[in-house]
N, C-alpha and C positions, 0 to 999 in steps of 0.2 A: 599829496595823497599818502595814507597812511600805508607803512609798507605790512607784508603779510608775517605772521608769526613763525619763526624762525622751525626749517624743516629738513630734512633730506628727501630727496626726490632720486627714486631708485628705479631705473630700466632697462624693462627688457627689453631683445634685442638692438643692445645701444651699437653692434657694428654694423646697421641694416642704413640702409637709405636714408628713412624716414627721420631717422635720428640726426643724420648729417646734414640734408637737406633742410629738415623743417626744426626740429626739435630744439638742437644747438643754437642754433644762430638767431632763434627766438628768445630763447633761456639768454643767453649774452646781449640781447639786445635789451630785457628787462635790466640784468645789471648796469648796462648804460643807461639806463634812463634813473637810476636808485628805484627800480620796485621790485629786488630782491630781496628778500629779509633780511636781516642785519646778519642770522650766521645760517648761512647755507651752505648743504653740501650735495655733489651730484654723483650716486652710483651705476656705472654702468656695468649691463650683466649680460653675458653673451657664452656661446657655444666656442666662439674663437678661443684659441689659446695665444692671448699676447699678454704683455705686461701694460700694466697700469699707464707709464713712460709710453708706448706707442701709441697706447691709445686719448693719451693728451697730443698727440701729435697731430694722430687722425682728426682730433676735434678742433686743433686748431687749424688746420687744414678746411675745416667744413665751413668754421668763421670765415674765414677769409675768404673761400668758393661761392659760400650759401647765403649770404647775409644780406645779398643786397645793395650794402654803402660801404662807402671808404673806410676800410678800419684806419684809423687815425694813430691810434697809442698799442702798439708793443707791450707796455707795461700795464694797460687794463687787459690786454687778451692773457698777461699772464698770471693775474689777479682772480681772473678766471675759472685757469685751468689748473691754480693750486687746490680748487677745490672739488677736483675728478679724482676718482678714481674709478678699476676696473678690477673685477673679480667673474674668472671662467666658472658658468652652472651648468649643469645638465638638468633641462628641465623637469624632466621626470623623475628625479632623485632626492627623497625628501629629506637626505641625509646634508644634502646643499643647501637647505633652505634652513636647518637648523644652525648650520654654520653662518650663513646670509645673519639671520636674526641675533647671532652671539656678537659677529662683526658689527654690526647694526649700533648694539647695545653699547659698545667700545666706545665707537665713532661718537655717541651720544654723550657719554661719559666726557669721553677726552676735549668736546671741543664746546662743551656744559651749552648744546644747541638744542635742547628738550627732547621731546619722544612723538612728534608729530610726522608720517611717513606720508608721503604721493608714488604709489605704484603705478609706473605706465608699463600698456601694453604694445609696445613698437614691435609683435612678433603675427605671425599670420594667423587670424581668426581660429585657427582648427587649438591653439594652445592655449586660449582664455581660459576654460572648462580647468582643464590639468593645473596652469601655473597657480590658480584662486582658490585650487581643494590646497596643494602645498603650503601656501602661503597661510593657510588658516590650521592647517595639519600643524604647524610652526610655530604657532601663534602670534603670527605679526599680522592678522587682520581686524584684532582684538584691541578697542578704543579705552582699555583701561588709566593711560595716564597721557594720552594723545592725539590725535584724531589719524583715522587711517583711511585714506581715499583710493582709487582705484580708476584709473582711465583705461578706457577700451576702443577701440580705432574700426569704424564700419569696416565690415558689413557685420550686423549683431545679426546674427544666424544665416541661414542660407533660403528658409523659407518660412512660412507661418508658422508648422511645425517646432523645427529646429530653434529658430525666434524666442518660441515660447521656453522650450526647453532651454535654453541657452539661460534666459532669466529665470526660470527655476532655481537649476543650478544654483546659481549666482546667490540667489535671497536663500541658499541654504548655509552659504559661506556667512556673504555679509549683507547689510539691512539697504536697501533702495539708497538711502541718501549715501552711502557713502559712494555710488557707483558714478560715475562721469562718462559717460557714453558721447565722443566727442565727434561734430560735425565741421569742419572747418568752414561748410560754408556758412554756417553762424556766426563765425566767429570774424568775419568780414564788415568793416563797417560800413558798410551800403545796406544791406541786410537789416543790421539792428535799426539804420535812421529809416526806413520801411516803418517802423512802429515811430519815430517822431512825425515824419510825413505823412503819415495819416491819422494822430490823433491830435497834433499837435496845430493844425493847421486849418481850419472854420471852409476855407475854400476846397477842401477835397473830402472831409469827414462826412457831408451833407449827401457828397455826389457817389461817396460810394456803395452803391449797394443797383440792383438791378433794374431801375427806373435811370439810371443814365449810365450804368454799363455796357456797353455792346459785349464785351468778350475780352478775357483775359489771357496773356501769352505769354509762357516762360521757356526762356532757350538759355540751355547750357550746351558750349560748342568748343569742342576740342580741335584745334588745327594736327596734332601729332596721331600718331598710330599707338599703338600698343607697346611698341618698344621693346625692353628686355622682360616687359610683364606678359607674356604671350601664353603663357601656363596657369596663369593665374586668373586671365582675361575669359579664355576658352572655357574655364566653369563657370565664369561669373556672368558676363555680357553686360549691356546696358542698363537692363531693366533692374537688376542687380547692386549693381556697381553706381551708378547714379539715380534711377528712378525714384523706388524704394525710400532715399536716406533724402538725399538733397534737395530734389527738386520738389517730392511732395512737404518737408518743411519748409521751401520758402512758400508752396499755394499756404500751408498752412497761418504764416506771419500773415500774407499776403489778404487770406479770406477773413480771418479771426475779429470775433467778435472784443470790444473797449475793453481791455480787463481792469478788475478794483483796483489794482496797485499794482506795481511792480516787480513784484515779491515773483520770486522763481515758478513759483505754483500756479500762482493768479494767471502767469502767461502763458505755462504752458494748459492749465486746463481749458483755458482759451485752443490753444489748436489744436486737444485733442475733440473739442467739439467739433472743429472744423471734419477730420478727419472721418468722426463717427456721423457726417451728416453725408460724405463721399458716397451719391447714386452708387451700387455696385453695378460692376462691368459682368453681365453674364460671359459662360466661357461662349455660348454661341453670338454672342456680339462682337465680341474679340477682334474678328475678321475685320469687319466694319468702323469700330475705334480705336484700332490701334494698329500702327504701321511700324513693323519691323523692318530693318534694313543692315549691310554690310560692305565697305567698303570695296573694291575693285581696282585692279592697276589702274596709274592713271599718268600722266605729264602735268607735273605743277612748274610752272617757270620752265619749263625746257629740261627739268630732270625727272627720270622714270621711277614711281613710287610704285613699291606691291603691292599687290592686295593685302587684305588681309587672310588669308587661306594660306601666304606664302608669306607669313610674318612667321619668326624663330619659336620653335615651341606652340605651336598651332598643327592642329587637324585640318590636313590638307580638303579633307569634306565637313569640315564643320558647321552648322550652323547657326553658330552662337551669333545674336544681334551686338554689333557695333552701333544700331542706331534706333531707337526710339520716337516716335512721334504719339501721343495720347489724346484721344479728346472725350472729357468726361465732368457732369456734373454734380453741384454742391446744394442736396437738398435741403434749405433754410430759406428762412425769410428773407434773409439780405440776397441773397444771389438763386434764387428759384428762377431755374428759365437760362442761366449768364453759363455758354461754357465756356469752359477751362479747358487752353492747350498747353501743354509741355513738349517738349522735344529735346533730346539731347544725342551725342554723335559725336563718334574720333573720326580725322581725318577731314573735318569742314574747313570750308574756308578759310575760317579765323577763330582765333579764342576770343570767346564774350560768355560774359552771364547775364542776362538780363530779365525783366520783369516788363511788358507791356500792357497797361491797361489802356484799350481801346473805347475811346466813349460811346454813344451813339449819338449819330447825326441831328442836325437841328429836324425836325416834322418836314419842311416846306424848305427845296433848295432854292432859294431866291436869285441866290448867284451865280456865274457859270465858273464852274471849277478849271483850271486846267488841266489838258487831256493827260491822262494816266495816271492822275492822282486822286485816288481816293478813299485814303486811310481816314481823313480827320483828323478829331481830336486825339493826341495818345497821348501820354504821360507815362517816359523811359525810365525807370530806372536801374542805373548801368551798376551790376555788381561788380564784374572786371571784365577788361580791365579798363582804366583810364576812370576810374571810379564816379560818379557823379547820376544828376538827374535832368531831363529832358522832357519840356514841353512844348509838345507839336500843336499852333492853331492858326486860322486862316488869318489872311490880310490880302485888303486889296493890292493889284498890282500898279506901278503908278503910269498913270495915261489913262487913253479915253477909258470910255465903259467902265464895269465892276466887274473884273476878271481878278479870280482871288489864288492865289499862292497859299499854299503850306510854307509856315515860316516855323524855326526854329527859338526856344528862348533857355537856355542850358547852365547847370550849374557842373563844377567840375572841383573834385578835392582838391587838386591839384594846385587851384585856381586859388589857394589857402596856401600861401606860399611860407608862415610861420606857422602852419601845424603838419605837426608829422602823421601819417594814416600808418598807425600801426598792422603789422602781419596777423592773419586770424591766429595764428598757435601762439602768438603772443598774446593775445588778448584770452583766449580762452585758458590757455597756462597760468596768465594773471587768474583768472576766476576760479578754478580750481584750489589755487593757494588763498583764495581768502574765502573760499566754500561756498560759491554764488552760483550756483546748477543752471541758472535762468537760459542761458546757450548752449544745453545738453541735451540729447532723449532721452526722454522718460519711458518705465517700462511699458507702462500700455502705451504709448504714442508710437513704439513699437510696433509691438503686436498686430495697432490697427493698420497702420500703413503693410506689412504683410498681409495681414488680411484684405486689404484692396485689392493689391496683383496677382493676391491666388489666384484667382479665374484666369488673369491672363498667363501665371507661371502656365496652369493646367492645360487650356488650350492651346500651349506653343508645343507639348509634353504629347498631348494625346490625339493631337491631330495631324499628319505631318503633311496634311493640305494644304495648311495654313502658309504662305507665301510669307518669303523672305527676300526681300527687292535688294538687289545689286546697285551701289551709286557708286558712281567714280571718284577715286578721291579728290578731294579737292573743291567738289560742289556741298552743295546745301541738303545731299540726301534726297532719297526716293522722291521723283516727280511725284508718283501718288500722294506722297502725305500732303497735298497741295487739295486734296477731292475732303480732306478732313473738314478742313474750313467751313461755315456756312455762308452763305451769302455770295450772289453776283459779283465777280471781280473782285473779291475778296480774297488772300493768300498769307502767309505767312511774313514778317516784317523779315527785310535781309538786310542785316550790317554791311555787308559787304556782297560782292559780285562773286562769282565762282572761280576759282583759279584753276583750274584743269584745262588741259589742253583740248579736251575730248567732252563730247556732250551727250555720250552714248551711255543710256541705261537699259538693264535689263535683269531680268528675274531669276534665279538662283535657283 
């Protein structure tokens, strides 16, 4: 694989989480693999005040924590981390940024590594606006002898609104393409083989669309609470923080009609079609399709978990949704008539991502199924974890009569015991440095998925009738979102059982 053209890659907030946890240990995992450019260099920029020396420490520290695998060699993590440094900025001081651009220039100079920059933004959404006027105030967003890129970390605004303005802004600094608006769960590779699996394969291209769809089902399911992000969570909520960004790009991969080619464009104006065909949800529907929810003390294993009203940095009355459930359609030819659920939720049972498409039944059941099974046909595919895809269809059982079983037939990465599945910030860090946008949102893919949830931001906002259900932690979320479902004994698919001690729900 040919490696990317030789860059610095300069961030901010480099003493934040995000940088240690995901950023670092992705970046060093490129250099193990050689798909770092031949001379690289990594600026980190932050409000702390340490030296350069501590803060190779802290990163090396993060390799070793965050990474995942065995660090093996010593002498690659410090091959490294000869190529960090760390310089303190005050964000709002554009007197830092002209100094940032002079050091820049040195760095360039001294280690003859061209004039090609990747800004990430590892700092909290409210500082995008400020650090990208600086930055051009400076003139280091200006592509006169190098390409200048610019990553940005959901949530890209906070509402329709803001959304828009946000990209405004932005196209006042710098031009569309240089912006990378990054989603990790793109950047997962279950997600992209979604687009080999269905265009790539004659047995499921045929069947997809509303003539042998029953209903499509996406759950994104967090086992943990809120954690030390309790301040952060409280403005945001589910709808927010997951809805919004993630889960309506995967309906979007998921719905999208064959694109020409594979070209960055081609795909994504693929799912902004999907998006711009999204039935709107009125706000007086709201009630009826969409089920908000909030976790609740609970007993997981015999230990006492809080709610979340009594998580650190929470409004003890708050009612910000920790849980979402949606059911809403895709007005097009291919899926007229087929709904779409999503759901997502801190505090479930188990962490999974997944994609369920539900087929419909053969016309005439000629066989007798066994009692309490009566999903059918599905086709799983598991984003995380244990990554892989799952086909659910009948077989008889063996003995007398034609009593049939749900059998499973499963494929699993894992199961690729000489390929490595690389981390999404790896893969999408790779694409950034070789200028392949194809796993980024685009400004109106934006837009429009805000424009979706207005109605329900507005009616969570202006009605305060509207219910917000108590689940305990530990289970699968509001009984209710079980009435979203259509169809006789029909419910939501569950990975797993509920692990709560308690079975008690109620309304908030």
């Amino acid at each position: 694989m040919k490696k990317p053209d030789n860059l610095i890659l300069v961030i901010f907030g480099a003493t934040g989480d995000l940088t240690s946890r995901k950023l670092i240990p992705a970046i060093y995992s490129l250099q193990e693999q050689d798909l770092l450019p031949e001379r690289f260099e990594l600026i980190g920029l932050g409000r702390t005040e340490i030296t350069s020396d501590i803060f190779r420490q802290m990163m090396e520290e993060a390799i070793v924590n965050y990474s995942g695998e065995e660090v093996d060699s010593k002498e690659n993590v410090q091959k490294f981390l000869a190529n960090i440094s760390y310089r303190k900025i005050a964000y709002d001081n554009q007197e830092d940024y002209r100094n940032l651009g002079t050091f820049i220039s040195q760095r360039c100079s001294t280690l003859d590594i061209g004039n090609n920059l990747i800004f990430y933004m590892a700092t909290p959404p409210s500082l995008y606006e400020l650090i990208a006027g600086n930055l051009a105030s400076a003139g280091l967003t200006k592509q006169d002898s190098g390409f200048r890129r610019l990553i940005i970390e959901k949530p890209f605004g906070y509402d329709l609104e803001s959304g828009i303005k946000l990209n405004n802004t932005l196209h006042r600094l710098i031009t569309e393409d240089q912006i990378y608006r990054i989603d990790h769960y793109l950047g997962k590779e279950t997600v992209q083989n979604l687009l080999v699996t269905r265009f790539a394969n004659g047995i499921f291209e045929p069947l997809w669309n509303r003539n042998y769809i029953h209903r499509v089902e996406i759950t994104s399911a967090e086992s943990i609470g809120v954690e030390d992000r309790g301040s952060y969570y409280d403005s945001s909520g589910a709808l927010r923080d997951m809805v919004q960004n993630h889960l309506l790009q995967m309906v979007g991969l998921t719905a999208m009609e064959p694109p020409s080619s594979l070209d960055a464009d081609a795909i994504r104006n693929e799912v902004l079609k999907v998006f711009q065909s999204f039935q709107p949800i009125k706000e007086s529907e709201v009630p009826g399709q969409v089920i908000r929810g909030q976790y609740t003390g609970s007993r997981i294993r015999g230990e006492a978990v809080p709610g979340y009203r009594h998580e650190k940095n929470v409004n003890i009355h708050s009612r910000t949704e920790t849980y979402v459930a949606m059911k809403f359609f895709i007005n097009n030819w291919r899926w007229g008539g087929v709904p779409f659920y999503i759901r997502t939720g801190k505090r479930l049972p188990t962490r999974v991502t997944e994609i369920v498409i539900h087929f419909k039944p053969t016309p005439h059941h000629l066989f007798q199924r066994v009692v309490g099974n009566r999903s059918g046909n599905q086709l799983i595919i598991r984003i995380q974890p244990d990554e892989g895809i799952l086909l659910k269809f009948d077989m008889k059982e063996p003995g007398a009569g034609f009593n049939v079983k749900n059998v499973n037939m499963d494929f699993h990465y894992k199961d690729l015991a000489d390929v490595r599945v690389p981390s999404a910030y790896e893969r999408l860090l790779f694409d950034v440095m070789e200028g392949d946008s194809t796993l980024f949102s685009r400004d109106d893919e934006v837009e429009m998925a805000w424009k979706f949830v207005e109605p329900v931001q507005r009616a969570w906002k202006n009605n305060p009738e509207i219910k917000i259900y108590g689940y305990p932690a530990g289970t699968w979320g509001p009984e209710i979102s079980n009435s979203l479902i259509e169809g006789d004994g029909l419910s939501w698919r569950y990975p797993c059982k509920n692990l709560a001690d308690e079975e008690l729900y109620c309304e908030l």
